[in-house]
Structures are given as C-alpha cells and as structure tokens.
N, C-alpha and C positions, 0 to 999 in steps of 0.2 A: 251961837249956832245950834240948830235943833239935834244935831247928829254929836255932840259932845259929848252925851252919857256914851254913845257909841262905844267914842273915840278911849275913855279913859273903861270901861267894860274892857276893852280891849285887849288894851296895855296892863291892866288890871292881871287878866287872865293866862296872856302868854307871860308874864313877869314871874306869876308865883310859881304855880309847875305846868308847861304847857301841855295840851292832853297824851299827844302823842306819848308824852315821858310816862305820864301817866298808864296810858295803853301799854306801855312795853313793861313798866314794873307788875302791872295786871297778869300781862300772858306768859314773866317769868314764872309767875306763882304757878300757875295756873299747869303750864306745861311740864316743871318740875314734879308738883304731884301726879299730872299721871304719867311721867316718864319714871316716875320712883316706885311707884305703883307698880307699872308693868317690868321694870326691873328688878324689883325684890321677888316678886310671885312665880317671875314664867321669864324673862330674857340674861337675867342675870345664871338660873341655874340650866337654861341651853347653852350661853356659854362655855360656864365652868365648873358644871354639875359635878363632871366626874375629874376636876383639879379642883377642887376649890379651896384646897389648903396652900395651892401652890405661889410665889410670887405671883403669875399671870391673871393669877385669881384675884388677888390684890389689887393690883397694877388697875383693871376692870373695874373694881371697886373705886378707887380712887378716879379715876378718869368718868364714872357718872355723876360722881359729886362735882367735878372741876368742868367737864368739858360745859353743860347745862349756864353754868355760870359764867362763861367764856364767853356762848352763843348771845347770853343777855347784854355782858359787856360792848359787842362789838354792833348789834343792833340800836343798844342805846346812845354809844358815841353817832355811830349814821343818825339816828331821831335829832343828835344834838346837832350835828352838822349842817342838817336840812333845814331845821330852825333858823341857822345862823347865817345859813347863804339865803332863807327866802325873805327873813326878820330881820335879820341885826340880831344886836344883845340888850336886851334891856335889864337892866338890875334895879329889882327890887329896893325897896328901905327898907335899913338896916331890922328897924321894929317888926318889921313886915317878915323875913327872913327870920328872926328868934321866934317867931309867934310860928312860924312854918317847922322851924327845928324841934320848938317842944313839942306840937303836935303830933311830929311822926316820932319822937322819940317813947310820949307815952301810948302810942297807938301801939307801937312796936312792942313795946314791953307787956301792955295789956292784954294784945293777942296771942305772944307766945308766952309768955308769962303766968299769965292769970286765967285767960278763957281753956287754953289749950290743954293746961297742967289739971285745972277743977273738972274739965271735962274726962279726960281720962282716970281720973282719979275716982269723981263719982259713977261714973259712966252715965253722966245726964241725957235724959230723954230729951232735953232746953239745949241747943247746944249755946251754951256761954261765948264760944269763941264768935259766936253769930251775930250773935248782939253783940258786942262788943266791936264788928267788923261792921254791922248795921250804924250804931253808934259812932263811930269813926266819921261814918260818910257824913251823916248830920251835923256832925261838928267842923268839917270843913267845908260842908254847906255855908253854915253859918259864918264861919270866919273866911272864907274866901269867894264863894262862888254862889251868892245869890240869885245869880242870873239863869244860873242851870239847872234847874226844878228835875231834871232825870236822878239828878242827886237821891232827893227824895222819894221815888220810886226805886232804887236799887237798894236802897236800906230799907222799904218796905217789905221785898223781893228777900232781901237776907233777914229778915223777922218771922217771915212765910217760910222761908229754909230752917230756920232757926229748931221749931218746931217741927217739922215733916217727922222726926222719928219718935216723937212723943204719939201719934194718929195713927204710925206705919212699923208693925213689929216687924217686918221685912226689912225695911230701912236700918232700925234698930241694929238687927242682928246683920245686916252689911258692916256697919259702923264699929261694934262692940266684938262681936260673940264670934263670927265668922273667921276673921283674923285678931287674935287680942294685942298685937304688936302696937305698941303708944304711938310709932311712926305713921300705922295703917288710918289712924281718925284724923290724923296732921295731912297726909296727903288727900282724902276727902273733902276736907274741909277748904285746903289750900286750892282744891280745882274749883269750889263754888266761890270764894271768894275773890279770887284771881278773873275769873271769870267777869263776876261783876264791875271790880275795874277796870277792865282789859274795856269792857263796853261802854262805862263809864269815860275811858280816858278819850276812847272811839267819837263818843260824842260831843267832848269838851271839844276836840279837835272839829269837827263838822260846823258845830255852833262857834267857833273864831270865825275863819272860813267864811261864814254865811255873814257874820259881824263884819270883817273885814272888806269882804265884796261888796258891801253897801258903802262902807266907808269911802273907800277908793271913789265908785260910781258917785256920790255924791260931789267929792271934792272934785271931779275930773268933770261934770257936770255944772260944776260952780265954781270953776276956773280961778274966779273973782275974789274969793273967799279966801283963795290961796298967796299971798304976796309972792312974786318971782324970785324974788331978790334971795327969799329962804330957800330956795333951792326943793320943798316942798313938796310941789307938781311933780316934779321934773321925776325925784326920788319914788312918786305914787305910781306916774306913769310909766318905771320901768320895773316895777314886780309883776 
C-alpha cells in the first residue's frame, strides 16, 4: 500500500517521544528560567525582603524550586493521558529506547555539565551551551525524526542564538556583567532553549496529526484494504 511509509512515520514518531512530551519538557525549561529570573531579581525580595532570614523566607524559597516542578509533573501525566485515551500505547524496541536513553542522558550531562560550566567560567562571547543544545536537536534528527526538517531549522535558530552576544555588547553585558550570578546565564539560556523545543515539540505534534489524518482518510476511503475480521476499520473509525 502507497500510505505504509505513513503508517510506520507514524508509529515511528508517537513511539519514541511524542511531541506533546516534547513540548511540555520545552516549556518546563523555559518557564522556570523566567520564573527564577523574576524571582531571584524582584518577586522573591517583595515578598520577603524585609524577613528574609526567617522560616517564611525559606519555606518561599523552597516552594519555587518545588511548586514549578509540580506544575510540569501534573501537566505532563495530562500530555501522557491524552496520548493514551486518543492512541493506545505503543512501545518502542528495546534498541530503540537505549539509543533514546543515551541520547538524553549525554545531552543532559553536556548541557549542564560542560556548555553551562565553560561558559560561565570563561564568560564566552560563543555561548557553548548553544551549540551544544543546537547539537542535540541534530542528533536526534538524525536518529529519530527524519521526517521533521523544523528540526533542522531550530538548531540553525540556536547557532544564530549561540553567537548574538559575540555581535551585541548589550547582550553581552545582560548575560555576564549586569548580574554575575552563574544561575543568571543558566536561566537565559534555559528560556531560549526551552523555547525552542517547547516549538519543536508543538510541531512534531501538528505533523502526526496531519500524518495521521491522512492515514485514517485513506484507510476509511479504502475500506477494502482493510480486512474486517482485524477489527482495524472499526478501531480507525472511532478516533
């Protein structure tokens, strides 16, 4: 059948991580740095400016580190749920899943590990952590998601980021000089890259979607194609 690559794009796609998941890991980043931003600078000290050695003070502190992560938890179980009332579950191979787990595991380490640490440390005009976030996407272009070319323009988009403060002593001195806290370039950094897959994930999810809707229509258009007996149709015609 002509619509097979469709079908296994597909399955391919929602299997490994579906965008949605994608899109919510994006706008955790994303929203944390500028919710840590705006509470280390100005919401943290209206609260507890003049307590701030007290418990209450604390207690404040600790609950924008927890609550932020709370919000991500209970959004991303809904992302998972919604998948699974309108999809099913499809699992991955085994191969398929370790090649997913190393991925995010050296991504993870590389980005706060290596780009984030060199860049505050030299205070690079290149931000490392960029490329390195640019880099990422490439790599799971490659290994997962040929079919979605925006991949490749959002790791162009973070290359073009990468350098903006090399061209812009403004930028520069937002990033470095203005606040020198090593948090202040980490939450920066986390709202441009968050960002990017927040719109990334946005998209992976519209491009199923559009994949899917053709699928459907074709099989429901080609009845014939479909044996009854598999129960197939039946299961097409009621998503």
């Amino acid at each position: 059948m002509h619509y097979t690559h469709d079908i296994r794009s597909l399955v391919n796609q929602y299997a490994v991580v579906p965008g949605l998941v994608i899109a919510t890991i994006g706008g955790y980043a994303a929203f944390t740095g500028a919710f840590n931003m705006l509470w280390d600078k100005w919401l943290y000290w209206v609260l507890f400016g003049s307590i701030r050695h007290s418990w209450l003070a604390n207690l404040g502190a600790l609950g924008s580190l927890i609550l932020p992560y709370l919000l991500y938890l209970v959004v991303l179980y809904a992302v998972i749920r919604y998948y699974k009332r309108h999809f099913g579950q499809v699992k991955p191979p085994v191969a398929q899943q370790l090649k997913l787990t190393l991925e995010l595991v050296v991504a993870f380490v590389s980005y706060f590990f290596i780009g984030q640490l060199l860049d505050i440390r030299l205070h690079s005009a290149v931000s490392i952590t960029l490329l390195i976030f640019a880099l990422f996407l490439l790599i799971h272009w490659w290994m997962f998601a040929r079919i979605q070319m925006h991949y490749l323009l959002f790791a162009a988009l973070a290359v073009a980021l990468s350098v903006v403060p090399l061209f812009s002593s403004a930028v520069y001195f937002w990033l470095y000089i203005k606040y020198t806290s090593p948090d202040w370039y980490g939450f920066n950094i986390a709202i441009c890259s968050g960002l990017l897959l927040l719109l990334a994930g946005l998209l992976d999810h519209w491009q199923m979607m559009r994949m899917f809707a053709r699928v459907r229509s074709h099989v429901l258009t080609n009845s014939s194609d479909v044996p009854d007996s598999t129960g197939t149709k039946a299961e097409i015609e009621g998503l």
